[in-house]
PDB file of N, H, CA, C and O in Angstrom:
ATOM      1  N   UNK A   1       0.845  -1.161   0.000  1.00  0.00           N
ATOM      2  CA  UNK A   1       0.000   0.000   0.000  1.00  0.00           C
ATOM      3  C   UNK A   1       0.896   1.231   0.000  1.00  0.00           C
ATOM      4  O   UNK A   1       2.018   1.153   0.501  1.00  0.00           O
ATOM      5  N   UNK A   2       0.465   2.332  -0.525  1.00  0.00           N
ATOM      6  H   UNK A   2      -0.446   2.395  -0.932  1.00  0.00           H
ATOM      7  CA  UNK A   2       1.513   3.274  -0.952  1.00  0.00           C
ATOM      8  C   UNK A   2       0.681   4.407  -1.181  1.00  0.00           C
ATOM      9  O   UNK A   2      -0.045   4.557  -2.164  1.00  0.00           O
ATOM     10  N   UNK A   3       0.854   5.405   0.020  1.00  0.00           N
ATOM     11  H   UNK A   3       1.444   5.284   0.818  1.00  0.00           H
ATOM     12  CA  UNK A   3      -0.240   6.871   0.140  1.00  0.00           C
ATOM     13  C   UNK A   3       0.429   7.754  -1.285  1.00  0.00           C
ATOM     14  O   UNK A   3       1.489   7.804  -1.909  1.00  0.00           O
ATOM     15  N   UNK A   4      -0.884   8.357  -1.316  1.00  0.00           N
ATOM     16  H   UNK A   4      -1.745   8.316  -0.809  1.00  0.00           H
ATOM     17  CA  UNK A   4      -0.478   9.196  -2.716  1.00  0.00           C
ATOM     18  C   UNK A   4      -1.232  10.261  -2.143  1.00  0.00           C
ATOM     19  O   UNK A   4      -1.806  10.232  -1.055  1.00  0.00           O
ATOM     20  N   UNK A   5      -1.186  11.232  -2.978  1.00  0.00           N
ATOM     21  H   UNK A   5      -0.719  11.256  -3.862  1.00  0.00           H
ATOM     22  CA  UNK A   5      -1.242  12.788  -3.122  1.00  0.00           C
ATOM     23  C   UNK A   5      -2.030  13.350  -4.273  1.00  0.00           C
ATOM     24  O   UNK A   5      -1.332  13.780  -5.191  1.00  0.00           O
ATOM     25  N   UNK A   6      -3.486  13.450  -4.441  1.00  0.00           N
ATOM     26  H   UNK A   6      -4.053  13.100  -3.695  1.00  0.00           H
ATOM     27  CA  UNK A   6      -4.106  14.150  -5.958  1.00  0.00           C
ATOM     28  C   UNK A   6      -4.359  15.549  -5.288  1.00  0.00           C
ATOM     29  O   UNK A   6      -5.131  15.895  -4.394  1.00  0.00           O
ATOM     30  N   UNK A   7      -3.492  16.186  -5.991  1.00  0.00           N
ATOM     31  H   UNK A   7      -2.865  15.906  -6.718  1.00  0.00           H
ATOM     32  CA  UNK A   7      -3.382  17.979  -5.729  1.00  0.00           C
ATOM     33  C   UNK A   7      -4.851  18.586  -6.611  1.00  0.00           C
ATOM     34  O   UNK A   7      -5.057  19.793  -6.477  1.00  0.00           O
ATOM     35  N   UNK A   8      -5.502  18.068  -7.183  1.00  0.00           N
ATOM     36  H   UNK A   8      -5.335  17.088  -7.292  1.00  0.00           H
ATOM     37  CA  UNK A   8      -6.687  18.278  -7.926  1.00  0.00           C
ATOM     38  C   UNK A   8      -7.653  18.116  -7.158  1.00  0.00           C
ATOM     39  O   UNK A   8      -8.668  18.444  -7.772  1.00  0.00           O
ATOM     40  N   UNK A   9      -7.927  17.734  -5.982  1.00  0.00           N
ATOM     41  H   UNK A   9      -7.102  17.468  -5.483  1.00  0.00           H
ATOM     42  CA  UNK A   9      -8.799  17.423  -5.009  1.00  0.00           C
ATOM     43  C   UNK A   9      -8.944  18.084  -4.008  1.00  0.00           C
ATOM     44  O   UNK A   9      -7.792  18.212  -3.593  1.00  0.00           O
ATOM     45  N   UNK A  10      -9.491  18.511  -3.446  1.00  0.00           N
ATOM     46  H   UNK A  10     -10.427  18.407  -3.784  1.00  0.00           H
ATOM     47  CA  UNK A  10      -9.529  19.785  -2.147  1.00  0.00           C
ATOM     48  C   UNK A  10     -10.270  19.094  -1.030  1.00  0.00           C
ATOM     49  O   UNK A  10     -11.490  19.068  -0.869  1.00  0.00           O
ATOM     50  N   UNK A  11      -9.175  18.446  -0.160  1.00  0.00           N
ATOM     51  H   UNK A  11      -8.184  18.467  -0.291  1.00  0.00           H
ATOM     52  CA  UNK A  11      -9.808  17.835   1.022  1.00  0.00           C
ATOM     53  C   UNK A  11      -9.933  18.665   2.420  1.00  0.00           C
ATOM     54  O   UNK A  11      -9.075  19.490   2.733  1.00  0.00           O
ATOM     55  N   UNK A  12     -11.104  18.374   3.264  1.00  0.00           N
ATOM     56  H   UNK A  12     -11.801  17.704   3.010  1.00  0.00           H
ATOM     57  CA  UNK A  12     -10.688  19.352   4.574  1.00  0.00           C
ATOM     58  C   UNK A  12     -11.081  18.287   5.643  1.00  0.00           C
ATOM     59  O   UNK A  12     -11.809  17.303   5.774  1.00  0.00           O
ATOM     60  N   UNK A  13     -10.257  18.983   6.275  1.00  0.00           N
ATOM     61  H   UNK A  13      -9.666  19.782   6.168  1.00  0.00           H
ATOM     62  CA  UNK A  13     -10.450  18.206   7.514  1.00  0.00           C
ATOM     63  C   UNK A  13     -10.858  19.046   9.033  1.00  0.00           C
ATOM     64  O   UNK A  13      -9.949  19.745   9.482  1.00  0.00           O
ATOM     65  N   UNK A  14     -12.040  19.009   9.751  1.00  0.00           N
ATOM     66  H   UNK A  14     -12.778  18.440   9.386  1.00  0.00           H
ATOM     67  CA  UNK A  14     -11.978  19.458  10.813  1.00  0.00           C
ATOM     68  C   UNK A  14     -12.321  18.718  12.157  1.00  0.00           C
ATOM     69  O   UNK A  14     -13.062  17.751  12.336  1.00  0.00           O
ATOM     70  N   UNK A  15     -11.572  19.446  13.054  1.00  0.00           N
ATOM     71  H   UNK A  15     -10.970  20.231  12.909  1.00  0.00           H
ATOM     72  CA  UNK A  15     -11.420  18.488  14.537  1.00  0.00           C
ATOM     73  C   UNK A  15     -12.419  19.314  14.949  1.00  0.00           C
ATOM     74  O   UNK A  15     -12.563  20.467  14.541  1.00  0.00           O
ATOM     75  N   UNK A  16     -13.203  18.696  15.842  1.00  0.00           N
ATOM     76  H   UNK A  16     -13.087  17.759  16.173  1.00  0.00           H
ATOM     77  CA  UNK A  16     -14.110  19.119  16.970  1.00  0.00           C
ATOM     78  C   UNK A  16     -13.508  19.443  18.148  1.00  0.00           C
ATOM     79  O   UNK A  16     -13.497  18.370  18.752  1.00  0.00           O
ATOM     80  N   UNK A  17     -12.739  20.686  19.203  1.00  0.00           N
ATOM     81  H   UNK A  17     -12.748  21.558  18.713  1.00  0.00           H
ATOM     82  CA  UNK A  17     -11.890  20.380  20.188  1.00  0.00           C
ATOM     83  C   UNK A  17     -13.368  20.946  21.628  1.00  0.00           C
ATOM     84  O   UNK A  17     -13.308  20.668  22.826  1.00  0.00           O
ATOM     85  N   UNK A  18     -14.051  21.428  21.206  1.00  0.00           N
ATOM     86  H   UNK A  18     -14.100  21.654  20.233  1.00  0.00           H
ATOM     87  CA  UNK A  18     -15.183  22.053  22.261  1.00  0.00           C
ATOM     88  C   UNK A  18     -16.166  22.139  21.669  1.00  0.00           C
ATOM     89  O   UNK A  18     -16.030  22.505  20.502  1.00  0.00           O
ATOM     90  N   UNK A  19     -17.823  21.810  22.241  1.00  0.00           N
ATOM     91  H   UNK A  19     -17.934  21.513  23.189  1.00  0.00           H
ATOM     92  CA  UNK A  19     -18.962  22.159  21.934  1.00  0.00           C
ATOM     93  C   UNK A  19     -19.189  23.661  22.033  1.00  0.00           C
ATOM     94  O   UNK A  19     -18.598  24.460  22.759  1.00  0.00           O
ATOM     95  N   UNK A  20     -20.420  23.939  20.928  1.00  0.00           N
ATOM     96  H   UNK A  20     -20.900  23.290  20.338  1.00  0.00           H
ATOM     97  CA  UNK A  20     -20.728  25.246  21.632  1.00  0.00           C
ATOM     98  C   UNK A  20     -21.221  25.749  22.333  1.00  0.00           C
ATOM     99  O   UNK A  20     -22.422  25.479  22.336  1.00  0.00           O
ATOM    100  N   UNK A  21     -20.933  26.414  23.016  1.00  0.00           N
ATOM    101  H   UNK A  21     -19.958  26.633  23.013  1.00  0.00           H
ATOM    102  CA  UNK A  21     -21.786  27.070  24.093  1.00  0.00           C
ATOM    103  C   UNK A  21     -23.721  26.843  23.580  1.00  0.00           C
ATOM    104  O   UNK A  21     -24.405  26.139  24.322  1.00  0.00           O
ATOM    105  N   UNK A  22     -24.454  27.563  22.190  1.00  0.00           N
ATOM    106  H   UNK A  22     -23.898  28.135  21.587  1.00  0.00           H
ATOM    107  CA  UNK A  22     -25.418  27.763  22.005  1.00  0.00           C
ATOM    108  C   UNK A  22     -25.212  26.898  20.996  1.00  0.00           C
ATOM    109  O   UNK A  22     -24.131  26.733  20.430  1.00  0.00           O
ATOM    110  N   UNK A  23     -26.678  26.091  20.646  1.00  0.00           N
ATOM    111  H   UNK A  23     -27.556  26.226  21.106  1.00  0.00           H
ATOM    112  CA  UNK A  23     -26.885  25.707  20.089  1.00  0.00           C
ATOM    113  C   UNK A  23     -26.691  26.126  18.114  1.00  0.00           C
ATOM    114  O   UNK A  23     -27.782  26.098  17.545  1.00  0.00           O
ATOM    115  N   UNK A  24     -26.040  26.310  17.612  1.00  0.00           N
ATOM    116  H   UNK A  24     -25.153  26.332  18.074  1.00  0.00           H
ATOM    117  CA  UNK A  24     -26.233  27.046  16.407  1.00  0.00           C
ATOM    118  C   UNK A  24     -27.187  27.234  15.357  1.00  0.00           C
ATOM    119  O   UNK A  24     -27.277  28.133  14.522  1.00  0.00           O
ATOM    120  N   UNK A  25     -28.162  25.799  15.640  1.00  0.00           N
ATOM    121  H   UNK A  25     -28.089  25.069  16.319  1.00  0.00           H
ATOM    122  CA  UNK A  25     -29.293  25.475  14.644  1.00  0.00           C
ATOM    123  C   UNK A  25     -30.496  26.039  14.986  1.00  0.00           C
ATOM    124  O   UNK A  25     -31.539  25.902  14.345  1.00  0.00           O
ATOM    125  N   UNK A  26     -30.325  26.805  16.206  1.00  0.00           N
ATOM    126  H   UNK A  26     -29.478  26.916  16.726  1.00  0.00           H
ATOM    127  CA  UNK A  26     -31.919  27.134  17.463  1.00  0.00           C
ATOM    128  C   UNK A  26     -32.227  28.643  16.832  1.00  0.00           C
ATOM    129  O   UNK A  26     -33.272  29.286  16.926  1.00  0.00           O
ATOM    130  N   UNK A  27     -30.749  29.076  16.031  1.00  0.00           N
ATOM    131  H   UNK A  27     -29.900  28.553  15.955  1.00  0.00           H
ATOM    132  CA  UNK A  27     -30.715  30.629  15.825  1.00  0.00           C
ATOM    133  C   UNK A  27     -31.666  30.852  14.642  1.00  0.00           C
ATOM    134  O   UNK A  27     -32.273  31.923  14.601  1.00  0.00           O
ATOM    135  N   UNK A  28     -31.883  29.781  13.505  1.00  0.00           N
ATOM    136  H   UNK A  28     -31.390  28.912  13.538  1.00  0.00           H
ATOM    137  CA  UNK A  28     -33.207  29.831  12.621  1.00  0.00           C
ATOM    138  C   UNK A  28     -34.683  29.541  13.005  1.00  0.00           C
ATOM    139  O   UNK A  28     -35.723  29.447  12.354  1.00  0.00           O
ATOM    140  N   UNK A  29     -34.368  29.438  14.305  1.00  0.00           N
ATOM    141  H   UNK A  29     -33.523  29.515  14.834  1.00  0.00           H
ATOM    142  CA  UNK A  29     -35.721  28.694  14.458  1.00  0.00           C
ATOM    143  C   UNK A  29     -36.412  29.722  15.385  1.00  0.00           C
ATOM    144  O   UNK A  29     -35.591  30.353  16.050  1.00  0.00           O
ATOM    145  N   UNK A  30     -37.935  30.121  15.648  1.00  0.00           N
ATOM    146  H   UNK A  30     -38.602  29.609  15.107  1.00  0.00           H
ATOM    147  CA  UNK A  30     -38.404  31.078  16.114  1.00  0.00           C
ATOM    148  C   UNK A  30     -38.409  31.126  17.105  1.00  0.00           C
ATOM    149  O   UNK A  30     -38.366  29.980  17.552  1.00  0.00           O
ATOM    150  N   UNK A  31     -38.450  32.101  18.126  1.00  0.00           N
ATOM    151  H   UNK A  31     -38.484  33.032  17.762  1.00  0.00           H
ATOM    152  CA  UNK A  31     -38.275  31.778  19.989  1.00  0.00           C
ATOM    153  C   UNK A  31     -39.447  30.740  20.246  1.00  0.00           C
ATOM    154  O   UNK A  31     -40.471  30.538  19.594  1.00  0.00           O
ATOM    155  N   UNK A  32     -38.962  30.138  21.425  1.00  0.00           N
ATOM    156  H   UNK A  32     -38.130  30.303  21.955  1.00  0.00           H
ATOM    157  CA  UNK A  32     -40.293  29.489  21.774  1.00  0.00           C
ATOM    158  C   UNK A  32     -41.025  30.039  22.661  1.00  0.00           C
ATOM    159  O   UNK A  32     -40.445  30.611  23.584  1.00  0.00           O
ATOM    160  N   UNK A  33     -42.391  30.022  22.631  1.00  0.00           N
ATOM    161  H   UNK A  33     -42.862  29.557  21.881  1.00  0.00           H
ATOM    162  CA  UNK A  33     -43.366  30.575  23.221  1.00  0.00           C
ATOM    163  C   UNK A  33     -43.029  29.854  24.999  1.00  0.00           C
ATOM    164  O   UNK A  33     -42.632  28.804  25.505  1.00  0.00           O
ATOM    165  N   UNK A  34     -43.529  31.317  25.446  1.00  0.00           N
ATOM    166  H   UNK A  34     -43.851  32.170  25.035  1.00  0.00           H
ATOM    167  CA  UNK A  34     -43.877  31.512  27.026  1.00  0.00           C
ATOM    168  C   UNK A  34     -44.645  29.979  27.680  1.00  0.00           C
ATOM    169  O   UNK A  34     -45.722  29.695  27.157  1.00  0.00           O
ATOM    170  N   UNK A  35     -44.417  29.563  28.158  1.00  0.00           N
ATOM    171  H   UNK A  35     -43.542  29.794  28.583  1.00  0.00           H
ATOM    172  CA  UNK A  35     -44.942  28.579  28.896  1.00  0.00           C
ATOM    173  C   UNK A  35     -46.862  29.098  29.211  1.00  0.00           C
ATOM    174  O   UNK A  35     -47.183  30.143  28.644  1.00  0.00           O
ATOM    175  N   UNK A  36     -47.737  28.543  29.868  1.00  0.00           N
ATOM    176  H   UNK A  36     -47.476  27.694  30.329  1.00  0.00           H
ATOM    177  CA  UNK A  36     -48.694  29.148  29.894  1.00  0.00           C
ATOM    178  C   UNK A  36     -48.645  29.234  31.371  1.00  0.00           C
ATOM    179  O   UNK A  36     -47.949  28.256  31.647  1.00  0.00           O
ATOM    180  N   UNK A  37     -48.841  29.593  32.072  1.00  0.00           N
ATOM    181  H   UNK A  37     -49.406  30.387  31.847  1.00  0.00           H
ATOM    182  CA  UNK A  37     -48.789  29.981  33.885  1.00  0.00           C
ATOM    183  C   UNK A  37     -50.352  29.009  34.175  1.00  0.00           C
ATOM    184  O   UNK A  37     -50.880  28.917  33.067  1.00  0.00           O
ATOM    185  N   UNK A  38     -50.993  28.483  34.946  1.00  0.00           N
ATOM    186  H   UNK A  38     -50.564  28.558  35.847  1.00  0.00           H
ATOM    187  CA  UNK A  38     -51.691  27.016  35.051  1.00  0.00           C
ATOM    188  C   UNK A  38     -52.462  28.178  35.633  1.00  0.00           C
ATOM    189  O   UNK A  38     -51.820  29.226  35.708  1.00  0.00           O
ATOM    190  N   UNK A  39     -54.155  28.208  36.211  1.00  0.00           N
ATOM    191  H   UNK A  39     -54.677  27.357  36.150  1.00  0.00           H
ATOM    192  CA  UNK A  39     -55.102  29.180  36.361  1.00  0.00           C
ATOM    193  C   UNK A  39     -55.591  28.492  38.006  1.00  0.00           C
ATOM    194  O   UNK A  39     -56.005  27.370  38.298  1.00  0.00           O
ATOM    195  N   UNK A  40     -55.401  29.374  38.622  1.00  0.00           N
ATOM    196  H   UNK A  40     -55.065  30.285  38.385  1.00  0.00           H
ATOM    197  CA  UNK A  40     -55.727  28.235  39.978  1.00  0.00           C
ATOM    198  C   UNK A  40     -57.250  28.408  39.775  1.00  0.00           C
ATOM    199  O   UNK A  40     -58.052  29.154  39.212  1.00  0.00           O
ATOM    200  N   UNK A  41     -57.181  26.915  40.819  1.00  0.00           N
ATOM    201  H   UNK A  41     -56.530  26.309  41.276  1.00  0.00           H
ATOM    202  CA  UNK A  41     -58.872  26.609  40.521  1.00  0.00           C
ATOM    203  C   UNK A  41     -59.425  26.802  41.998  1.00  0.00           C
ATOM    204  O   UNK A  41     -58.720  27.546  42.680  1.00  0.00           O
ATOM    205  N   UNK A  42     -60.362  26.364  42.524  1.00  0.00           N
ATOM    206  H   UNK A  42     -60.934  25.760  41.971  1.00  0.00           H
ATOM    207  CA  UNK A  42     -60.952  26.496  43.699  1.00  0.00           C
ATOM    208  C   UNK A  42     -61.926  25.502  43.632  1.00  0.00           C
ATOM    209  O   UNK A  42     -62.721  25.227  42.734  1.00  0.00           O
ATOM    210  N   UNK A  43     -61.736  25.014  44.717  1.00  0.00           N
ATOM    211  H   UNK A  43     -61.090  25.237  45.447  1.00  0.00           H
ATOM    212  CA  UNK A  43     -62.722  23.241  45.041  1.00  0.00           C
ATOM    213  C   UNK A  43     -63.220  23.748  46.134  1.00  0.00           C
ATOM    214  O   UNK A  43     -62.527  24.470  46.850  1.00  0.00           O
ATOM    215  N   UNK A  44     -64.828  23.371  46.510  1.00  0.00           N
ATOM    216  H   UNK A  44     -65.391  22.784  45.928  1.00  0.00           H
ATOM    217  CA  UNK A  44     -65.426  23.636  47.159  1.00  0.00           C
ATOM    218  C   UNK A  44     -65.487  22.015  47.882  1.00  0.00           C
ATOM    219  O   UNK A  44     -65.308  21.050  47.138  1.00  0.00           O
ATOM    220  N   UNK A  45     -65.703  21.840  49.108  1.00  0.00           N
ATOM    221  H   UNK A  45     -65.848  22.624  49.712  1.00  0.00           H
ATOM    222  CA  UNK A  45     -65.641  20.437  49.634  1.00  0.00           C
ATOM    223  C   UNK A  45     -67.108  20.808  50.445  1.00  0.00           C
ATOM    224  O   UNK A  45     -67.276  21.906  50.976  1.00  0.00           O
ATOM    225  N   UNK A  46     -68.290  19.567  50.459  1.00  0.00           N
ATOM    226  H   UNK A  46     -68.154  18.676  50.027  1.00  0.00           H
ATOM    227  CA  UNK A  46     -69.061  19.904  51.164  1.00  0.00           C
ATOM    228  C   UNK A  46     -68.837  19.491  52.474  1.00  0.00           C
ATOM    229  O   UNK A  46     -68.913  18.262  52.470  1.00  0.00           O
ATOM    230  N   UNK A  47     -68.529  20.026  53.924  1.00  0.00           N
ATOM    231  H   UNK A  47     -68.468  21.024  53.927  1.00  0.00           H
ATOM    232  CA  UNK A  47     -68.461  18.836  54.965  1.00  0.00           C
ATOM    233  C   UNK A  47     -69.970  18.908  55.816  1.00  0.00           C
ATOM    234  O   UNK A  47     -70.687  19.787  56.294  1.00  0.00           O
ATOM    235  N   UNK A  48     -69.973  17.177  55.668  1.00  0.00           N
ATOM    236  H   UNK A  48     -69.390  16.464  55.280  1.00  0.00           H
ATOM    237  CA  UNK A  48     -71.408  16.764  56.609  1.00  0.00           C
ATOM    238  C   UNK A  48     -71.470  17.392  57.754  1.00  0.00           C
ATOM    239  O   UNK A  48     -70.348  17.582  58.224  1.00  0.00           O
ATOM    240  N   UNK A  49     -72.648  17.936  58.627  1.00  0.00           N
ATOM    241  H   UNK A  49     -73.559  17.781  58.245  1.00  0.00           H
ATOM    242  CA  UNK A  49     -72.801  18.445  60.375  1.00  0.00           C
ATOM    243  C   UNK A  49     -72.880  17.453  60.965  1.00  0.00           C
ATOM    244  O   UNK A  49     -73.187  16.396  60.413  1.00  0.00           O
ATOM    245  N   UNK A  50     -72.615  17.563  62.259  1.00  0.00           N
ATOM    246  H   UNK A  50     -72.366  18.421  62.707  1.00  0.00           H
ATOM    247  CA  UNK A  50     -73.039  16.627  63.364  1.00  0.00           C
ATOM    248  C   UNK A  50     -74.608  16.037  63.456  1.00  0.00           C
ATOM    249  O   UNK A  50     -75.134  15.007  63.877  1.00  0.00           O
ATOM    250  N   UNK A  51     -75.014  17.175  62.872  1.00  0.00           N
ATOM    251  H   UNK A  51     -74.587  18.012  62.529  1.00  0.00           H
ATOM    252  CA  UNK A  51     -77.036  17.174  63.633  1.00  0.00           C
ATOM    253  C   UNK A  51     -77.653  16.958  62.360  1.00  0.00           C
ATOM    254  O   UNK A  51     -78.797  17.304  62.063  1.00  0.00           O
ATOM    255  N   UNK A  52     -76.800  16.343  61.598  1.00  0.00           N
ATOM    256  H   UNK A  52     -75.871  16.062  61.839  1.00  0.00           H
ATOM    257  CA  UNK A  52     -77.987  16.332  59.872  1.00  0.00           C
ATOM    258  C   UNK A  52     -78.532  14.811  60.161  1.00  0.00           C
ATOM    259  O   UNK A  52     -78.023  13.733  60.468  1.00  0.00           O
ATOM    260  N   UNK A  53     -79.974  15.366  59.869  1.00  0.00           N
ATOM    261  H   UNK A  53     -80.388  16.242  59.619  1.00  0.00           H
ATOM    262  CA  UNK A  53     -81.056  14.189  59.987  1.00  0.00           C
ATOM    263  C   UNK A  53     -81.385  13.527  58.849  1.00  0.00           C
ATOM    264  O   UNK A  53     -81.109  14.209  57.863  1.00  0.00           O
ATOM    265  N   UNK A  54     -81.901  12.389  58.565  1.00  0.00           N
ATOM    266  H   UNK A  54     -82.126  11.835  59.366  1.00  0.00           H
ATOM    267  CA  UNK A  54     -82.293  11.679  57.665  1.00  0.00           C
ATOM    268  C   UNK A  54     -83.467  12.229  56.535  1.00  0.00           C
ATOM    269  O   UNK A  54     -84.550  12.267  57.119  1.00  0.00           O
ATOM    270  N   UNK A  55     -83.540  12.471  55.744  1.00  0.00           N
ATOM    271  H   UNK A  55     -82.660  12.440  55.270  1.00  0.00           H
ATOM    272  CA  UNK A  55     -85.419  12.755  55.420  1.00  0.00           C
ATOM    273  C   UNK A  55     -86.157  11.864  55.399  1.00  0.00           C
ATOM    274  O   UNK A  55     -87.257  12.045  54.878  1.00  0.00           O
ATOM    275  N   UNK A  56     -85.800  10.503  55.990  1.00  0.00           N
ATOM    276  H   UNK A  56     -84.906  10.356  56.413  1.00  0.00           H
ATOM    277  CA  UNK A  56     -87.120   9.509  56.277  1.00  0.00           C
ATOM    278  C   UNK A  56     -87.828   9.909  57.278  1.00  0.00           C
ATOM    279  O   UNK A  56     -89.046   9.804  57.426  1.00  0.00           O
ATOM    280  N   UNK A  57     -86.572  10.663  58.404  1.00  0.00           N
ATOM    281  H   UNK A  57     -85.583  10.749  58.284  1.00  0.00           H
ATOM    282  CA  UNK A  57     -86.765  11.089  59.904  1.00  0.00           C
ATOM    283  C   UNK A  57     -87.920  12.498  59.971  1.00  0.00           C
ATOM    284  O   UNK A  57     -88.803  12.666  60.812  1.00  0.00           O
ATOM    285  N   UNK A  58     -87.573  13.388  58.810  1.00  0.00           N
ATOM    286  H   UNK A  58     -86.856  13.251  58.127  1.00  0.00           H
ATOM    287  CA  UNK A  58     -88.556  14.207  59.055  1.00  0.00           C
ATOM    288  C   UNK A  58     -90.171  14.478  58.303  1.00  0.00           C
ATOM    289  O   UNK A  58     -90.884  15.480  58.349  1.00  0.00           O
ATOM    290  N   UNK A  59     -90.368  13.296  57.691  1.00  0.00           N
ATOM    291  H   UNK A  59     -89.789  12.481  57.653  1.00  0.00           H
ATOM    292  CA  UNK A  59     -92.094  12.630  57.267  1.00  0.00           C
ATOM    293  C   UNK A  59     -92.628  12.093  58.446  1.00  0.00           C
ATOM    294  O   UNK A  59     -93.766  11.631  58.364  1.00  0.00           O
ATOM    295  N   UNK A  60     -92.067  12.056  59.498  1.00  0.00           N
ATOM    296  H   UNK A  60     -91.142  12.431  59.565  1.00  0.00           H
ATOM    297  CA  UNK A  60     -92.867  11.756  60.641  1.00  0.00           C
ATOM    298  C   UNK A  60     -94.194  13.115  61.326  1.00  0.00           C
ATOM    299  O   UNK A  60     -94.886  12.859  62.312  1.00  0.00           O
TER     300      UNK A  60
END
């Protein structure tokens, strides 16, 4: 085997030595939208009384 040399050819070579900081491909792409902030809700809980009667109890 025996390396050769075609000067007619334009080779490149590049090393990767560090990532980039920013993404480079994110810079075409449109900002991304705001998150939506969640809407608080409000739950009403009914709680039973001590003294609640039946309504069979009050047809008497």
């Amino acid at each position: 085997m025996r390396p050769y040399v075609r000067f007619s050819k334009l080779d490149i070579v590049g090393v990767v030595v560090q990532s980039p900081r920013v993404n480079p491909r994110d810079s075409v792409l449109p900002p991304k939208p705001a998150k939506p902030k969640p809407t608080p809700t409000v739950t009403v809980t009914a709680n039973p009384s001590a003294t609640a009667t039946s309504p069979a109890a009050n047809r008497s």
